[in-house]
C-alpha positions in Angstrom: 122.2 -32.4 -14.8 120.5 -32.3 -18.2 120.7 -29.0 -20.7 117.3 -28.5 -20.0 117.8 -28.6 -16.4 120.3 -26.1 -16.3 119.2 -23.3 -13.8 118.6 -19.7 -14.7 121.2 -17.2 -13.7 118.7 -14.3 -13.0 116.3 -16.4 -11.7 118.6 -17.6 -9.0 119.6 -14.4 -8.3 116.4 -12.9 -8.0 115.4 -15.3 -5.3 118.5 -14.6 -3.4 118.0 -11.0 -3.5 114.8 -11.4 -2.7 115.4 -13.4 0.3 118.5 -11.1 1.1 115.7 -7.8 0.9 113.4 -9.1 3.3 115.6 -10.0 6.0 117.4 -6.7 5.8 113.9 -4.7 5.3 113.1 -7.3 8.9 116.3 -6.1 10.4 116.0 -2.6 9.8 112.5 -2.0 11.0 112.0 -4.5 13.8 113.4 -2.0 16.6 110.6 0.2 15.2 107.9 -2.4 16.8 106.2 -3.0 14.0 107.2 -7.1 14.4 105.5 -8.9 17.0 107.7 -11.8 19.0 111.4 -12.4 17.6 112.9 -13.5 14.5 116.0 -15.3 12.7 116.9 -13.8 9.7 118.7 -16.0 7.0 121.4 -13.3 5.9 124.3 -15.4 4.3 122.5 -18.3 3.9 120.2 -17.5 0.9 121.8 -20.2 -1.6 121.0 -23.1 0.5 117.2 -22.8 0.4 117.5 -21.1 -3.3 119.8 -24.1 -4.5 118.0 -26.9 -2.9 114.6 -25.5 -3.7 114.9 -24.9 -7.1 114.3 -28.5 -7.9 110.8 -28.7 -5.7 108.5 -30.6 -7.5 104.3 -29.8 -6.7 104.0 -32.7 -4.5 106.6 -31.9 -2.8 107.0 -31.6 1.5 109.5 -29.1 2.9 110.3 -28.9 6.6 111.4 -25.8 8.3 113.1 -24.8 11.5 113.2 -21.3 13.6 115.4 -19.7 10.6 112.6 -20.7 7.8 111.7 -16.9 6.1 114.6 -17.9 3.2 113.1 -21.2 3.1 109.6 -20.1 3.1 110.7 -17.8 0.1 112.2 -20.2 -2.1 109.9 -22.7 -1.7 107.6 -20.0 -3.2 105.7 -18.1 -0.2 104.6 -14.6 -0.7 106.5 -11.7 0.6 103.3 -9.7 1.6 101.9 -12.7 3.5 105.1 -13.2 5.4 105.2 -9.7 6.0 102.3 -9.7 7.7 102.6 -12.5 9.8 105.4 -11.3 11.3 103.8 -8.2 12.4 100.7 -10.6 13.4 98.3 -8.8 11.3 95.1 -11.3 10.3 96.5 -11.4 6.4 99.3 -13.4 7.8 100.6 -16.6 6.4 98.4 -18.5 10.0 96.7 -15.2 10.1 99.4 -13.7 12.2 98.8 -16.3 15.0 102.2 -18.4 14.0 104.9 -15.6 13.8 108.0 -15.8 12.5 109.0 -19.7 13.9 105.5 -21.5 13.2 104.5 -21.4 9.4 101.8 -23.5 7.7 101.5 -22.8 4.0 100.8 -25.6 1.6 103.4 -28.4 1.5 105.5 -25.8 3.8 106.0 -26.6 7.8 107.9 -25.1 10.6 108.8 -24.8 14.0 111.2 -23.2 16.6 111.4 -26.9 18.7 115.1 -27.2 17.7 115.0 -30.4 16.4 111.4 -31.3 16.5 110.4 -31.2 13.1 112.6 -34.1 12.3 110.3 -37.0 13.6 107.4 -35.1 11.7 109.4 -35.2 8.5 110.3 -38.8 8.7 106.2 -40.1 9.4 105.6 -37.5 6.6 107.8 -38.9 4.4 107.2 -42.5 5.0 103.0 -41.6 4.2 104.2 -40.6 1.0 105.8 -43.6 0.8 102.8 -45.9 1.6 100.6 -43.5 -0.7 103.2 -44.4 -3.2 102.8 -40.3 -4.5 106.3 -39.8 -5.7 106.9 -37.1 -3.4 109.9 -36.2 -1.7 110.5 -34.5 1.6 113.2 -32.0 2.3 114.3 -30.9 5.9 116.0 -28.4 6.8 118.3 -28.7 10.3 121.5 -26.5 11.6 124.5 -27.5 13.7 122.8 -26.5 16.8 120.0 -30.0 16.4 123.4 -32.0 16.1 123.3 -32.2 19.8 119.3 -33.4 19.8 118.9 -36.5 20.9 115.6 -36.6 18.6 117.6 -35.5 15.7 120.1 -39.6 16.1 115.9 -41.1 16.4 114.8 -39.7 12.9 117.8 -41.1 11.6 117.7 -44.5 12.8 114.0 -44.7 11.4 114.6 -42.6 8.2 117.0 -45.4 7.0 115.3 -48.4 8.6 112.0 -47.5 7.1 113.4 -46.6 3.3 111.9 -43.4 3.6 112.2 -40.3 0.7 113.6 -37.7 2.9 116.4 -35.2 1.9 118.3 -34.0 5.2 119.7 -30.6 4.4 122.4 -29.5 7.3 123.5 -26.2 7.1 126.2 -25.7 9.5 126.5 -22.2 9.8 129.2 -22.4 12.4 127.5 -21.2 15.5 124.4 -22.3 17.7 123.5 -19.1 19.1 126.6 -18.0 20.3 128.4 -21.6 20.6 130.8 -22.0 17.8 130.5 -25.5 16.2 133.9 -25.9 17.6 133.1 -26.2 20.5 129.6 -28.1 20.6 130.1 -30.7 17.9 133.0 -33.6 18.2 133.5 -35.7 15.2 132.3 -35.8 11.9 129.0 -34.7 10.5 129.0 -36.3 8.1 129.5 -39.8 9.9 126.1 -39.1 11.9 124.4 -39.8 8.7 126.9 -42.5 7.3 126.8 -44.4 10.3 122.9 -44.7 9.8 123.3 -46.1 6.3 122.1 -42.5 5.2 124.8 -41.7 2.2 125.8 -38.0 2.7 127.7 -35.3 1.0 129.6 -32.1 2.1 129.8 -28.7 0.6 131.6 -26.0 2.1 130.7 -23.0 -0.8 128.0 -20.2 -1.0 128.3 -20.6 -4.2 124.2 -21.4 -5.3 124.9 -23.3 -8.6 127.3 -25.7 -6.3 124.4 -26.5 -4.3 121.8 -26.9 -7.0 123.3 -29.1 -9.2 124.7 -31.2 -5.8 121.2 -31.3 -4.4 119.3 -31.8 -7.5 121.1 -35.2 -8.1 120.8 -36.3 -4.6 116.8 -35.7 -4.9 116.8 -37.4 -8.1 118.6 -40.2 -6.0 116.0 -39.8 -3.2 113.4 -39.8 -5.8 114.3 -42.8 -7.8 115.2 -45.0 -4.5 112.4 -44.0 -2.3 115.0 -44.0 0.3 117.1 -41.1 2.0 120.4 -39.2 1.7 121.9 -35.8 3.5 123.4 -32.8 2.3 125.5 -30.9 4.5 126.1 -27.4 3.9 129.1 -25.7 5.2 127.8 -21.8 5.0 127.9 -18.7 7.7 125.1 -16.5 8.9 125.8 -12.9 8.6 123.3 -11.8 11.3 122.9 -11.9 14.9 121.3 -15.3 16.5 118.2 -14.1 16.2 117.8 -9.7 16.6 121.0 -8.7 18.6 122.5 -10.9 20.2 125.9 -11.5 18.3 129.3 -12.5 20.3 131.6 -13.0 16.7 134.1 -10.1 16.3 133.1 -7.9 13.6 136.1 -8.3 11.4 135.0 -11.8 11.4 131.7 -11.5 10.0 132.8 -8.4 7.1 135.6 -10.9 6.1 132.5 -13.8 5.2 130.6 -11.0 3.6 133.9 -10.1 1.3 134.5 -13.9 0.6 131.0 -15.9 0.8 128.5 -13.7 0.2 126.2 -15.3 -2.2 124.3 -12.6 -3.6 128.0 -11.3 -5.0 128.7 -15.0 -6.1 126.0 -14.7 -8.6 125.7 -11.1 -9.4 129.6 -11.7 -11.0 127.8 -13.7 -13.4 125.2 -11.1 -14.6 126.2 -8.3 -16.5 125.6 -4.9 -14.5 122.3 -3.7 -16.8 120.4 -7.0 -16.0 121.4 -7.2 -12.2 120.3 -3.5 -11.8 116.5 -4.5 -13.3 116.4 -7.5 -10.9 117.7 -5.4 -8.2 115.3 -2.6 -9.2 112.3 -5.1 -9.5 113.3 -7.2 -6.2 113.4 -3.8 -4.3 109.8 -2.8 -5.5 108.2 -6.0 -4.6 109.7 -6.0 -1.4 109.1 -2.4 -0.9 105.2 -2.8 -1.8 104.7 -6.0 0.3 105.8 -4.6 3.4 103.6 -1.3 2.7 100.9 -3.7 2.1 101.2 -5.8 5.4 101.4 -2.7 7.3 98.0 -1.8 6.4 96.4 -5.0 6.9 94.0 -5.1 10.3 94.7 -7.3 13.2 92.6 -10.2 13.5 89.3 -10.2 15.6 89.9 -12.3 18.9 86.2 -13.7 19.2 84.7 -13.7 23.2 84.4 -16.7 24.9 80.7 -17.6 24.8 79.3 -17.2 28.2 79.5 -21.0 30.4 
């Protein structure tokens, strides 16, 4: 990576605390009711879509899954609009008709259909191709899709087709409640390899690791108009989706002592500066979530009479 590519240590961090305040602020409040449907929160994760992310380019495509809100985030979605599409109110990112697991925003796409934004992603990807735009597309998949058949189909095409799509697995050890131990045999990386898709692995929460990893495979991706993977070895730090955790809790504080990836990057900001981004990422959080809550519910039109 160039000097002038060299990313911003309180930049980075203020996205990852960003991300890291609205889950928690999610978290706290959704046994309150205030959140319509469920949600997946992306505690422990933040510097996979912060690292990746940081490199998106205008033209850009990202594809999320059912664990998208630190994606939508650091792809640059507002906090107040997310806010409020979780709660279903009409200010809503879809105008609180998508919910936490079905986002439209710009270049920005997800869905809860483990696995089914894959195929999307490739066609997307090779359009850009044919419309010779220079854009990239970058999607997002966990450990659980591994066992999608759909998943071994975007793949095969992906690489047969030359297509510029970044596949960014984060294995965050557990599908639900089925460790990765027990659901995935082999290697991960060889499901890409064995396409012709060159992949690397990381196993660090560390958010400068994964930027300057992931900006050089995008450059690759980029330059080549034609795939590669990156698979990130990481660990969620909340439940499945709002409760339902089976991991022992000594488990889960030990990866918050050791990967925690908000800490990883605070160490590198002196205490004055990380208490102003703190201070400011707490505020913005703070008013967004004041502001959805005020926001109406949108207007469900009659039927016309037949």
């Amino acid at each position: 990576m160039t000097p002038s590519l060299v990313p911003d240590h309180t930049i980075l961090y203020s996205e990852l605390f960003k991300i890291r305040r609205f889950e928690e602020t999610l978290l706290d409040n959704f046994s309150k009711g205030l959140f319509s449907g469920t949600t997946h929160t992306y505690l422990g994760q933040e510097a996979n879509a912060v690292g990746v992310l940081s490199h998106l380019q205008k033209q850009d495509i990202v594809f999320s899954n059912h664990r998208g809100h630190g994606h939508f985030l650091a792809a640059g979605g507002d906090l107040r609009t997310l806010f409020a599409e979780l709660m279903g109110r009409a200010a809503g990112v879809c105008g609180g008709r998508g919910g936490s697991q079905h986002l439209h925003w710009g270049n920005f796409y997800s869905n809860g259909v483990l696995g089914g934004i894959l195929p999307v992603a490739t066609g997307m990807a090779l359009a850009e191709k044919f419309k010779h735009s220079q854009a990239v597309v970058i999607a997002f998949l966990g450990d659980g899709t591994l066992g999608e058949g759909v998943l071994y189909e975007a793949l095969n095409m992906a690489s047969l087709w030359s297509v510029p799509l970044l596949f960014v697995m984060e294995n965050n050890r557990i599908a639900q409640t089925t460790p990765v131990e027990l659901a995935v045999a082999g290697s991960i990386q060889a499901r890409f390899t064995a396409f012709g898709i060159p992949a690397i692995e990381l196993d660090t929460s560390d958010v400068l690791e994964i930027c300057f990893a992931s900006g050089d495979l995008l450059s690759e991706v980029r330059n080549s108009s034609s795939p590669r993977a990156i698979i990130l070895h990481t660990y969620r730090f909340g439940p499945h989706s709002k409760g339902d955790d089976t991991r022992l809790p000594e488990e889960i504080a030990l990866y918050r002592q050791q990967r925690d990836p908000v800490r990883i990057q605070s160490a590198r900001l002196d205490d004055q500066l990380r208490r102003e981004i703190e201070d400011r990422v707490n505020l913005q959080v703070g008013t967004a979530f004041a502001e959805a809550q005020a926001e109406p519910y949108p207007v469900i039109d009659s039927y016309p009479d037949q």
